[in-house]
C-alpha positions as CSV (number, residue, x, y, z in Angstrom):
1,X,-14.2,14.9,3.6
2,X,-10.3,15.6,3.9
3,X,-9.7,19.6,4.3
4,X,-7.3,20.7,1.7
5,X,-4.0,20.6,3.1
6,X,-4.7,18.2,5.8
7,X,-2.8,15.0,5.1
8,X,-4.8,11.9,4.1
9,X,-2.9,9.5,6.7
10,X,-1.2,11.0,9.3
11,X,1.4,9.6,11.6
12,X,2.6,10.7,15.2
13,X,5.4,9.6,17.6
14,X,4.4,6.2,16.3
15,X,6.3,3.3,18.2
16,X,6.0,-0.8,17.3
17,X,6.9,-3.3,19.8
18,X,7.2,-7.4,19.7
19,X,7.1,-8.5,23.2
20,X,10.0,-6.2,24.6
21,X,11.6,-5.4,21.2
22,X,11.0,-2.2,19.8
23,X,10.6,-2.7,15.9
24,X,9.4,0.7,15.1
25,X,10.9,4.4,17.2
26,X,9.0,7.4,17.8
27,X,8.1,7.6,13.7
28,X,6.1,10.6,12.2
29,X,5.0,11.3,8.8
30,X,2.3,12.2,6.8
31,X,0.7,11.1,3.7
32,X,-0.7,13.5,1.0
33,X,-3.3,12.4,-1.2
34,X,-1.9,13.8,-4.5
35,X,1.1,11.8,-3.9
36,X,2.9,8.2,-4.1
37,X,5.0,8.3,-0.9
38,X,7.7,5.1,-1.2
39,X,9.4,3.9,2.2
40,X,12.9,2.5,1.5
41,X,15.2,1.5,3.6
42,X,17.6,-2.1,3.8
43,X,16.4,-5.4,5.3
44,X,14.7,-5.4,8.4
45,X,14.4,-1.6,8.9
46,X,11.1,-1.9,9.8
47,X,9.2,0.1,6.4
48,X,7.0,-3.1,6.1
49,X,6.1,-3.2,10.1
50,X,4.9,0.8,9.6
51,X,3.5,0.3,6.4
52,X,1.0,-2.3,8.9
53,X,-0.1,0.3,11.0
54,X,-1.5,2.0,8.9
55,X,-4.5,-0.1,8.7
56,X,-4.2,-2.4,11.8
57,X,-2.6,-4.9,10.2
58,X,-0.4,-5.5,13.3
59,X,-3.4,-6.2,15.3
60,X,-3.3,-9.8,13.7
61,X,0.3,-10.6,14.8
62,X,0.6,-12.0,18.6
63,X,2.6,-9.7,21.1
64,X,2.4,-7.0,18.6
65,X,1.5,-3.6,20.6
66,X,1.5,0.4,18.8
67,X,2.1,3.5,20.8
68,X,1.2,6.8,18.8
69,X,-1.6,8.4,17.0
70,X,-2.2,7.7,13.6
71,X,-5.6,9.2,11.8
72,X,-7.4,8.7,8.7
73,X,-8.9,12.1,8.0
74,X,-8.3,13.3,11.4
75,X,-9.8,10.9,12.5
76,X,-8.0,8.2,15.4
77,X,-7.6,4.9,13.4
78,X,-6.8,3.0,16.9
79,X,-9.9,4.3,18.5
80,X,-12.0,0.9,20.1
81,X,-15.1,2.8,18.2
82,X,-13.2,2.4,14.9
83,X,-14.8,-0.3,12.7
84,X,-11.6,-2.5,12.1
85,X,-13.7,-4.3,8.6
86,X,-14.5,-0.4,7.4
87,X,-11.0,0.7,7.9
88,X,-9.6,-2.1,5.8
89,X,-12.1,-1.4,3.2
90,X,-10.9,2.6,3.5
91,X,-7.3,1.6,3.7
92,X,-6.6,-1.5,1.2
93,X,-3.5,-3.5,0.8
94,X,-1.7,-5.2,-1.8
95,X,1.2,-7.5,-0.2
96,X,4.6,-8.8,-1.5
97,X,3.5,-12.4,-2.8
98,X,0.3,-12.1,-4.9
99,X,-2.6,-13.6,-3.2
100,X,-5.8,-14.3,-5.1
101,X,-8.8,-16.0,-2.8
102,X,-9.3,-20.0,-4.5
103,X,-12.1,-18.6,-6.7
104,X,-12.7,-17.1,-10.3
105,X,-11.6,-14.0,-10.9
106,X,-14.9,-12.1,-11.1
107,X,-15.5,-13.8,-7.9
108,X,-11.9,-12.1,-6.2
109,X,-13.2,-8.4,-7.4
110,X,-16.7,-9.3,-6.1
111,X,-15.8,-10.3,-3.4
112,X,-15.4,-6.9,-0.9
113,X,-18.7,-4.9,-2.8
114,X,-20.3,-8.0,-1.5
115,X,-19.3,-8.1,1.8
116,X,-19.7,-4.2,2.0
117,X,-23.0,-4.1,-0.2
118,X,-21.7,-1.6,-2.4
119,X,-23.8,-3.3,-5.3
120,X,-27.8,-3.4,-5.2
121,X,-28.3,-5.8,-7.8
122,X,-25.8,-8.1,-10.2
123,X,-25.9,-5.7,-13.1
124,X,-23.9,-3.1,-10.5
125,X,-22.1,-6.0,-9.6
126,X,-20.8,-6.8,-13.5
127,X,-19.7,-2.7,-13.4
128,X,-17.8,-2.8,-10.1
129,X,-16.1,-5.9,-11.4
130,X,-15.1,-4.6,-14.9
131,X,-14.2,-0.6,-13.5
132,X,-12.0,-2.2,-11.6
133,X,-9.9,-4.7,-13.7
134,X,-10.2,-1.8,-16.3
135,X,-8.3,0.4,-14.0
136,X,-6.0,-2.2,-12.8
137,X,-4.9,-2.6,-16.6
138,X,-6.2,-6.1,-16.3
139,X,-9.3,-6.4,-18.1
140,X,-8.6,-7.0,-21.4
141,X,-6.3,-9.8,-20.9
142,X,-9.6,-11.4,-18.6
143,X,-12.1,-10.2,-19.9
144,X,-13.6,-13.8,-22.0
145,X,-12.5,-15.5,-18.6
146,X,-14.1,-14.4,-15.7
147,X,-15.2,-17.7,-14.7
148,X,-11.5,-19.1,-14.3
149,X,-9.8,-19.1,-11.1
150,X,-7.7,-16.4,-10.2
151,X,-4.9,-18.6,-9.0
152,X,-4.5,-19.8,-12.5
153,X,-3.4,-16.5,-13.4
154,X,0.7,-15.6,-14.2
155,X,2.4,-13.9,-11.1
156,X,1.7,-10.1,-12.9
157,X,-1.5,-10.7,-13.2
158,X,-2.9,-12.2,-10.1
159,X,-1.0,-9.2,-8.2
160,X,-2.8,-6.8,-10.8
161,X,-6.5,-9.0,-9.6
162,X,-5.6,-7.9,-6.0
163,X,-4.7,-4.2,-7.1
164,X,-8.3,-4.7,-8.5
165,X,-9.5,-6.5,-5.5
166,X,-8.5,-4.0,-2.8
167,X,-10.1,-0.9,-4.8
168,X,-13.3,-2.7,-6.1
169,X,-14.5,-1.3,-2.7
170,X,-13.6,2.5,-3.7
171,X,-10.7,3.2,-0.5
172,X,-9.0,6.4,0.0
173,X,-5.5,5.2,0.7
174,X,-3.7,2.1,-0.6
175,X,-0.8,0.4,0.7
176,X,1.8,-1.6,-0.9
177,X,4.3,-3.8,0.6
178,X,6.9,-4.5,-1.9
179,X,4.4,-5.6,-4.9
180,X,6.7,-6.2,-7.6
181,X,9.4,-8.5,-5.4
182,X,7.9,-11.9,-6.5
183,X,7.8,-10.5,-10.2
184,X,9.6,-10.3,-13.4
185,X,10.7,-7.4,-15.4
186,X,7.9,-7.1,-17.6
187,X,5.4,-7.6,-14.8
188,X,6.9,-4.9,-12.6
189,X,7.0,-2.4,-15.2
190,X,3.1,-2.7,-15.6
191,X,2.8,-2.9,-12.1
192,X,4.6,0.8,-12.0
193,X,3.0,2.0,-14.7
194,X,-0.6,1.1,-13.1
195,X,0.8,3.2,-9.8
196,X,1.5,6.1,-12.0
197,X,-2.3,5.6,-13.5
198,X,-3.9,5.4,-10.0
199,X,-1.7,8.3,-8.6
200,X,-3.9,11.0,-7.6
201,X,-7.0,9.2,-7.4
202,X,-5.7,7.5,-3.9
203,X,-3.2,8.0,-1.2
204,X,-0.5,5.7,-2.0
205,X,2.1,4.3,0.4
206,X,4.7,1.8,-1.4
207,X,7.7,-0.2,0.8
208,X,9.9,-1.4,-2.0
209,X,13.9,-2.4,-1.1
210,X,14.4,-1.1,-4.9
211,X,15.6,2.8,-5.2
212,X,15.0,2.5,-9.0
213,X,11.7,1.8,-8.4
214,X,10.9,4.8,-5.6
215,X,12.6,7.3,-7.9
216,X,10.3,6.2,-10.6
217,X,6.8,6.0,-9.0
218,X,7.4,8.2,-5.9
219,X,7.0,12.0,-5.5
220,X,7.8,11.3,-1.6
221,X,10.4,8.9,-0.1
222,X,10.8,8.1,3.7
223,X,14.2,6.7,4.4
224,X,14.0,4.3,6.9
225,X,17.2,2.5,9.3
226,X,17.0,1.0,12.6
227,X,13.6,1.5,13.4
228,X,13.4,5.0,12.6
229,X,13.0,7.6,9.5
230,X,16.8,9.4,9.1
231,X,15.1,11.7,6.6
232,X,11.7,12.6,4.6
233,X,11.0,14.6,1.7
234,X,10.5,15.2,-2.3
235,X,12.0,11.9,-4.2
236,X,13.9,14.3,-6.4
237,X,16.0,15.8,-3.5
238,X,16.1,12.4,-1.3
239,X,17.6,10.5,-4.4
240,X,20.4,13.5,-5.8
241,X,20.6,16.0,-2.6
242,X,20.3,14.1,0.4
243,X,20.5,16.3,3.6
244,X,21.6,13.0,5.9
245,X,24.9,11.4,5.8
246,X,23.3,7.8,6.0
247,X,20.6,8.6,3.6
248,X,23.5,9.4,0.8
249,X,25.3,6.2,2.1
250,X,23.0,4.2,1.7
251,X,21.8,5.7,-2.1
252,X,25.3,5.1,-2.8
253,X,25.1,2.0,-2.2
254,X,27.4,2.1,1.2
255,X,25.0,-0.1,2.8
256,X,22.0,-1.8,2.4
């Protein structure tokens, strides 16, 4: 179990290269459970490249290579005794485009209690399903039409079905690169409000290229630039009492 003051996630000197270029310098940060942390940062500042450390998702890109320690619990998440499948399941992700598997939507939610067996009989299952489209706001609007694919689902709602999908398998920490990008107005604002439902129950790490949006669902922002973070710390002081010269330039809108 996490000891109290012990971050969830922790970060350490962490470094990303591509071949020979170096995406990601000497970054270290920690992630509190009882918070939303939001990276932001403009185009290409490498937030989304870090946010994929955090649960190996690097290790799927060719010529990708990490340097650094970053634990889960205190515990090495880049050890060759970690189970890659169990991490994922500990650490879930929701990406920018929504991205539903080609089968009914009870099927999507089902999907990871099956693989992980989290469900001894189909009655469990039926639970799993429904707590988790319940707590990803999303049940109600579903709930007479399970058996329809998930892809046939508007763009708020089949990234609410992966919310659901990544914590039908009960992880600690959930990551978000820019989940309300590919959506409307109305879609992101129940988006957001979901994050504020889930805060607290999960570690949550959001990339979003919108300050609006980290100064509404954040308690934590990382600003990211160049590779590296120019400054970390309470949204509340990042957003009206910036301590860095390019932090304030670029909330200003200097930049970015």
């Amino acid at each position: 179990m996490n000891i109290p003051n012990q971050p969830k996630i922790s970060a350490k000197r962490v470094s990303v290269y591509y071949g020979a270029k170096r995406a990601i310098d000497d970054v270290s940060l920690d992630f509190d459970e009882r918070y939303v942390t939001a990276l932001i940062g403009p185009s290409g500042c490498g937030k989304s490249t870090f946010l994929r450390t955090l649960n190996r998702m690097n290790d799927t890109v060719p010529n990708a290579r990490v340097e650094g320690d970053i634990t889960l619990d205190g515990e090495n998440i880049y050890d060759p005794s970690m189970d890659v499948v169990q991490l994922r399941a500990r650490v879930g992700m929701v990406f920018q485009k929504p991205n539903p598997f080609p089968k009914s939507i009870f099927e999507n939610v089902a999907y990871g209690p099956r693989i992980h067996g989290l469900a001894a009989n189909k009655t469990q299952m039926a639970e799993i399903v429904e707590q988790s489209l319940r707590r990803a706001g999303l049940w109600d609007e579903v709930k007479d039409r399970l058996s329809d694919s998930g892809t046939a689902l508007s763009g708020g709602q089949q990234q609410r079905l992966c919310i659901a999908r990544a914590i039908a398998v009960d992880p600690e920490v959930i990551l978000m690169d820019e989940p309300c990008s590919a959506l409307d107005p109305i879609a992101t604002a129940k988006i957001e409000e979901l994050i504020h439902e889930l805060n607290g129950r999960y570690a949550i790490v959001i990339v979003t290229h919108n300050m609006q949006q980290a100064a509404r669902v954040s308690q934590r922002t990382a600003f990211f630039h160049l590779g590296t973070v120019v400054e970390y710390g309470a949204t509340s002081d990042i957003f009206t009492n910036p301590r860095q010269e390019r932090t304030k330039d670029y909330i200003t809108g200097r930049y970015g």
